[in-house]
Structure formats: C-alpha cells, structure tokens
C-alpha positions as CSV (number, residue, x, y, z in Angstrom):
1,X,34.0,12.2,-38.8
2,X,30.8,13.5,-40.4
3,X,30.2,9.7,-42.0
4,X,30.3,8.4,-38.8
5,X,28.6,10.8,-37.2
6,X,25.6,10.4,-39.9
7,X,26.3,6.5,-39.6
8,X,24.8,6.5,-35.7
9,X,22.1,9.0,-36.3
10,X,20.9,6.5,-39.1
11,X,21.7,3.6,-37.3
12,X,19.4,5.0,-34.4
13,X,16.5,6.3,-36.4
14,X,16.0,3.0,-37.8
15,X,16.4,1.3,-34.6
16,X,13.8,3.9,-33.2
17,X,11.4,3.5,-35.5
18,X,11.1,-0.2,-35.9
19,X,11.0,-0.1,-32.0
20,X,8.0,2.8,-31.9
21,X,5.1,0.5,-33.6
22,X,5.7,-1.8,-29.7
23,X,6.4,1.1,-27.9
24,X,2.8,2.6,-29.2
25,X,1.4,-1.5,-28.5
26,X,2.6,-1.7,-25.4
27,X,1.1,2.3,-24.2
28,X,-2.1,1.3,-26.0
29,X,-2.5,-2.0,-23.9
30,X,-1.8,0.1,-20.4
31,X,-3.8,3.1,-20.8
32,X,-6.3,0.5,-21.3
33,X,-5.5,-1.5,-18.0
34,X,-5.7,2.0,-16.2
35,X,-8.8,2.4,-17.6
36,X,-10.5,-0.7,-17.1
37,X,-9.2,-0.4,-13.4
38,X,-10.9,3.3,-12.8
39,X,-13.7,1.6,-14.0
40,X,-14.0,-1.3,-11.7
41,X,-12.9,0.9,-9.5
42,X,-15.6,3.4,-9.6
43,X,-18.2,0.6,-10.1
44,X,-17.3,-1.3,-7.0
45,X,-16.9,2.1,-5.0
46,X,-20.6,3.1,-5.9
47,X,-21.8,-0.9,-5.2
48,X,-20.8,-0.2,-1.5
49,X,-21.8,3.3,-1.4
50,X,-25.4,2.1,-2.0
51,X,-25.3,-0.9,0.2
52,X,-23.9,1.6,3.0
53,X,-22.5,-1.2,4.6
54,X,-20.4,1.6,7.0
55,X,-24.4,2.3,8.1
56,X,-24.6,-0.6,9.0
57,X,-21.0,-1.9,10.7
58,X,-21.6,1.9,13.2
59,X,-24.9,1.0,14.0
60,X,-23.8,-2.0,15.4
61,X,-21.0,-0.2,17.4
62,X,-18.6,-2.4,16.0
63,X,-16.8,-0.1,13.4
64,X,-16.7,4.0,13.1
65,X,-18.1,5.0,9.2
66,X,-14.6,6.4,8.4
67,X,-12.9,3.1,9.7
68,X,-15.0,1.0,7.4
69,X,-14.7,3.2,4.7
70,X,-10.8,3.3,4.8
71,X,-10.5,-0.5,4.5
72,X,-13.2,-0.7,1.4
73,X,-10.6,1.5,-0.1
74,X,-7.7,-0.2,0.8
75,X,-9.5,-3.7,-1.0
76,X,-10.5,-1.8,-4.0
77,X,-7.5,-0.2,-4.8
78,X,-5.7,-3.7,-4.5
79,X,-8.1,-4.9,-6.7
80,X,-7.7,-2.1,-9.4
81,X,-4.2,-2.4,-9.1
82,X,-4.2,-6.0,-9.7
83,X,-6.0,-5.0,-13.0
84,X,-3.4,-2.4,-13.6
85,X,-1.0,-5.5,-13.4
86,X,-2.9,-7.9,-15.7
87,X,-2.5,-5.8,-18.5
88,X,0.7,-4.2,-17.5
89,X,2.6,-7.3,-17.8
90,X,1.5,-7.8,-21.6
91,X,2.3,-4.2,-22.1
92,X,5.9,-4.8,-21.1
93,X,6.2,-8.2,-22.8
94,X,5.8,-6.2,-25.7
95,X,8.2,-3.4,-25.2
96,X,11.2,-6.7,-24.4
97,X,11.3,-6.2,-20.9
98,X,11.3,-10.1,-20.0
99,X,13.0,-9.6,-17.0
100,X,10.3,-6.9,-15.6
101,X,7.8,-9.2,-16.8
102,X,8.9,-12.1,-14.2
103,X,9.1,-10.0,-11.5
104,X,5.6,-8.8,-12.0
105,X,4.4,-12.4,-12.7
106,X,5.6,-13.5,-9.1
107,X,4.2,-10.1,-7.5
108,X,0.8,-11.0,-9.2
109,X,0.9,-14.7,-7.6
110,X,1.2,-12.8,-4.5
111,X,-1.5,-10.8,-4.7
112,X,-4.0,-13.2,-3.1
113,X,-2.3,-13.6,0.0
114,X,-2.5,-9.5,0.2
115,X,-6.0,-9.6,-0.6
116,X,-6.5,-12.6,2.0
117,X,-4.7,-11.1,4.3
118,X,-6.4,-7.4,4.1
119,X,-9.8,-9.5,4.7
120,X,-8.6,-11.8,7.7
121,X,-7.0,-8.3,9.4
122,X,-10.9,-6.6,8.8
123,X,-12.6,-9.8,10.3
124,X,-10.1,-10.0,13.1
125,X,-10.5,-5.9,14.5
126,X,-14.2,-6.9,13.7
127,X,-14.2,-10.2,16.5
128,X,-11.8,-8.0,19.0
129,X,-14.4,-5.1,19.0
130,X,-17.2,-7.8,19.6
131,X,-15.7,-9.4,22.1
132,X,-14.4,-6.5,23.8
133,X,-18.3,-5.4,23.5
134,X,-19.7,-8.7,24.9
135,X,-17.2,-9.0,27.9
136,X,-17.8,-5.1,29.0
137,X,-21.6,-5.7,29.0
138,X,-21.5,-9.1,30.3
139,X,-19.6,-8.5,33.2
140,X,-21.7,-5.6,34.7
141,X,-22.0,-6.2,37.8
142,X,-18.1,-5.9,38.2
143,X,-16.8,-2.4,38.9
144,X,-16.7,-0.4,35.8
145,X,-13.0,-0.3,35.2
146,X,-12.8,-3.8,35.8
147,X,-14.8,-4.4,33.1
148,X,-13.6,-1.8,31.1
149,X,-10.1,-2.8,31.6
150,X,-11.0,-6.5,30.7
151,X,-13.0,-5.7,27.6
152,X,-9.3,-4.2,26.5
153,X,-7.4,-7.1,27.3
154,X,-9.7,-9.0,25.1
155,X,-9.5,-6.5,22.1
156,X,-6.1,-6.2,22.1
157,X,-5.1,-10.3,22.7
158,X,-7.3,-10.7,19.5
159,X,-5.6,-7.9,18.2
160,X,-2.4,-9.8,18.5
161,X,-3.3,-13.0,17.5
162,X,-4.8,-11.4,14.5
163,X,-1.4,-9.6,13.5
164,X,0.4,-13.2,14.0
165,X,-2.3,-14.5,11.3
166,X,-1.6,-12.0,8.9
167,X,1.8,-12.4,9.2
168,X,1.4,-16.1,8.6
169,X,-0.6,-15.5,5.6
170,X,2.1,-12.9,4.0
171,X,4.8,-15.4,4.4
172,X,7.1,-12.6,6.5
173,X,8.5,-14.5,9.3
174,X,6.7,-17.7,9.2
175,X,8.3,-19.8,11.8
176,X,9.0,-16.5,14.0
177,X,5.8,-16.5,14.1
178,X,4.9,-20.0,15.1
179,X,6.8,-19.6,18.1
180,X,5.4,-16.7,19.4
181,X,2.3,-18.3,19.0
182,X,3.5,-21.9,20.1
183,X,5.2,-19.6,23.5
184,X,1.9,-17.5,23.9
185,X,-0.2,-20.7,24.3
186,X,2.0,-22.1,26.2
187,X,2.5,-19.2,28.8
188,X,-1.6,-19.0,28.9
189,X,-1.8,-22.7,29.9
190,X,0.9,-22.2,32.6
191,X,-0.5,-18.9,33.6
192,X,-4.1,-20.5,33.9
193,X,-2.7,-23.9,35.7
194,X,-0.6,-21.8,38.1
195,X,-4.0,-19.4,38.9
196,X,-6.2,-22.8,39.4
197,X,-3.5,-24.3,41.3
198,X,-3.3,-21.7,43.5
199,X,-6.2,-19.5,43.6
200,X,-8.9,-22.3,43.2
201,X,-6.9,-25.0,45.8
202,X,-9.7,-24.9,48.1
203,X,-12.5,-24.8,46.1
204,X,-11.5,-27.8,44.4
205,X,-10.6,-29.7,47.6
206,X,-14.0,-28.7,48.7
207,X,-15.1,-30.4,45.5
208,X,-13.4,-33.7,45.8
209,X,-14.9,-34.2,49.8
210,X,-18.2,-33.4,48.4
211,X,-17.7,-36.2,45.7
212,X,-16.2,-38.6,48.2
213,X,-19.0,-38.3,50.3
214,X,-21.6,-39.1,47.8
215,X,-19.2,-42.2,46.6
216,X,-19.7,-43.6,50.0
C-alpha cells in the first residue's frame, strides 16, 4: 500500500514539475499582456483627457461631459482587453489548452464588429441629438410642444434605426432585423402616401388646374 502510495506522489511530482517551467511561460506572457494593456490604457485615457473632446461634444449641446466620457471608456477598455487577448491566447497555447485557445481565436475575430459597432451606436445618438436639435429650432414658429414633441420623434426614430444597425453589425438577429427594417420602410411610405392622398387631395388638384391652364 505504501509503494503505491509513494508510486503516485512520484508519479505527480515529476508530472508537476516538468509541467511548472510552461505554467511560469505562460504567467510570464499574461502579466505581461495585462501590463501592456494598463499601459495603452492609461496612455489613450490621458490622450483624450487633454484633447477634452467631452469640452467640446457639451459645448455643442450635443452630448453631456459624463455621457461622452462613459463611451471613451467603454472603447478603451475594449481595446485593452483585446490586448489582454493577444497575449492571453499564447499564454494558454503554452499551458496545452488548445481547445481555450480556439475559442478565444474566434472571440478575437469578433472583436471588430464590437468595436464597429460601439462606434456606429456613438455616431448614431450623436445624429438623433442633432436632428432632434435642428427640427426643435427650425420649426419655431410652431407651438412649443409641437416642436418639442417632433424633435423626440426624430431622436428616438434615429435611435431605432441606429439599434437595428448595431444589431446588423453584431450578427444577432440578422434577418430579424431586415424585416423590421424592410416593414418600417414600408409602413412610412404607406403612412406618407395615405397622408398625401388624403390630406394634400386638394392642394394637388389645385396644382394640376394651375398646370392645365398654362398647357393651354
């Protein structure tokens, strides 16, 4: 019983320590990936900090300070993470974990579409609070909550049609989302034929005796 008791304790000692030079590899190459990534991190954190591009996006009434801070965050912790990645996969390739290593190979691949995505979402809340902007200021001599309640119309329909585009661009839903799109279209062009049909009837029969007169 003791043999084979000394037999496994052997057996794993030597297996440990012919496995502990990768184990000490592999740890070496991530705490260098975390590293690297604080770094970049930090560096691209105090590149925006002196641009003060939150100055600028608040001054323009288009974004609060916070706001714009909380999505320059959200891009550069992708971005570290993504380093985290790069050297994490080499780190597990040598500790054996193939498997790990393909799963984190496809995640990686994806990673662009997040970052694309994270970027189309900012430039989209961007153009809805514009436009929301530009119709309530455009349209002032409307009553006030007519305009108001236009200029949110506008925001949020971008809104939408930005969500639908992010979703497109994360692959979740794909052709759901096609035909909501394909469906929203197409209930705007009824919805805008029906109005004109109606509402505008006499305006453009008005239109077409004026032209008929200046035919003959």
């Amino acid at each position: 019983m003791l043999e084979l008791v000394n037999s496994i304790l052997v057996d794993f000692f030597q297996k440990l320590g012919g496995y502990l030079p990768s184990l000490l590899g592999g740890l070496i190459i991530l705490i260098i990936g975390l590293l690297i990534g604080g770094i970049v991190k930090h560096v691209i954190m105090s590149v925006l900090a002196f641009l003060k591009i939150e100055n600028i996006f608040e001054k323009a009434r288009l974004f609060k300070k916070q706001e714009v801070k909380i999505w320059e965050e959200v891009l550069v912790e992708i971005l570290k993470w993504a380093l985290i990645i790069v050297f994490l996969i080499p780190a597990l390739e040598v500790w054996g974990l193939r498997q790990a290593t393909q799963v984190l190979n496809q995640f990686l691949f994806y990673l662009p579409n997040v970052i694309v995505a994270v970027v189309i979402a900012f430039v989209g809340l961007l153009a809805a609070n514009l436009a929301a902007d530009l119709v309530r200021h455009s349209i002032r001599t409307v009553r006030s909550s007519s305009a108001n309640g236009l200029a949110v119309f506008t925001k949020w329909a971008i809104n939408f049609f930005t969500v639908l585009v992010v979703l497109n661009q994360l692959g979740v839903a794909q052709d759901l989302v096609r035909i909501l799109f394909t469906g929203i279209v197409a209930m705007l062009s009824l919805a805008g034929g029906l109005a004109f049909g109606l509402g505008g009837r006499d305006t453009a029969q008005e239109l077409l005796e004026e032209l008929k007169k200046k035919l003959k």
